[in-house]
N, C-alpha and C positions, 0 to 999 in steps of 0.2 A: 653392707657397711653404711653407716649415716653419720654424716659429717654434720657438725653444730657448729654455730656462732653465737659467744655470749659478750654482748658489748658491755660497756661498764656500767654498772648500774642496773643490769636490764634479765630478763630471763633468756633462757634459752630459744635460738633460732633455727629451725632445720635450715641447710645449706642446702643439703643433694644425697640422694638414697643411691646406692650404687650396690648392682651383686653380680651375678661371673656369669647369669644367664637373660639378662637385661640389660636395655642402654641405662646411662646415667639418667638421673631422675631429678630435675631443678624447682626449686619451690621457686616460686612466683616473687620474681626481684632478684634474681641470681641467675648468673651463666656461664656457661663453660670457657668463654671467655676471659672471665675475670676468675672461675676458680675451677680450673682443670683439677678431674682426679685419671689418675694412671693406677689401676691394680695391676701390676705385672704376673701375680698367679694371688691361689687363693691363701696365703699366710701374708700379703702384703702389699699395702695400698699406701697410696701418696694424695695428700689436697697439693698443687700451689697456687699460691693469690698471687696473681699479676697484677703488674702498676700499682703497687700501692700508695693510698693515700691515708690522710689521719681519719676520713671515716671507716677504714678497714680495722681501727685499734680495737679488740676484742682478743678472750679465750676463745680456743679453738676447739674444740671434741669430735673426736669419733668414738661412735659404738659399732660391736659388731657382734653379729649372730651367728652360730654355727648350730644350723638343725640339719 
């Protein structure tokens, strides 16, 4: 699963790759502290942004892969 961020105006941001046989994966300027993901099995995943501020205002996206 790969969670996006698209702030206004802007193109798409990878946030964090995440799959069910690796840790979580953080691009560079993001952390699990400010955006925790939880997949509880594989039909279902969660981002949440903690403390939000107004530079967190953006779309959010996930895509996900099933091979």
């Amino acid at each position: 699963v790969f969670w996006y961020q698209q702030p206004p105006r802007n193109g798409l941001k990878l946030v964090v790759s995440s799959s069910t046989w690796s840790h979580n994966s953080y691009e560079n300027g993001y952390s699990e502290a400010k955006f925790e993901v939880n997949r509880e099995n594989t039909n279902y995943t969660r981002m949440t942004i903690k403390n939000l501020t107004p530079k967190d205002e953006a779309t959010y996206f996930c895509a996900a892969s099933d091979h």
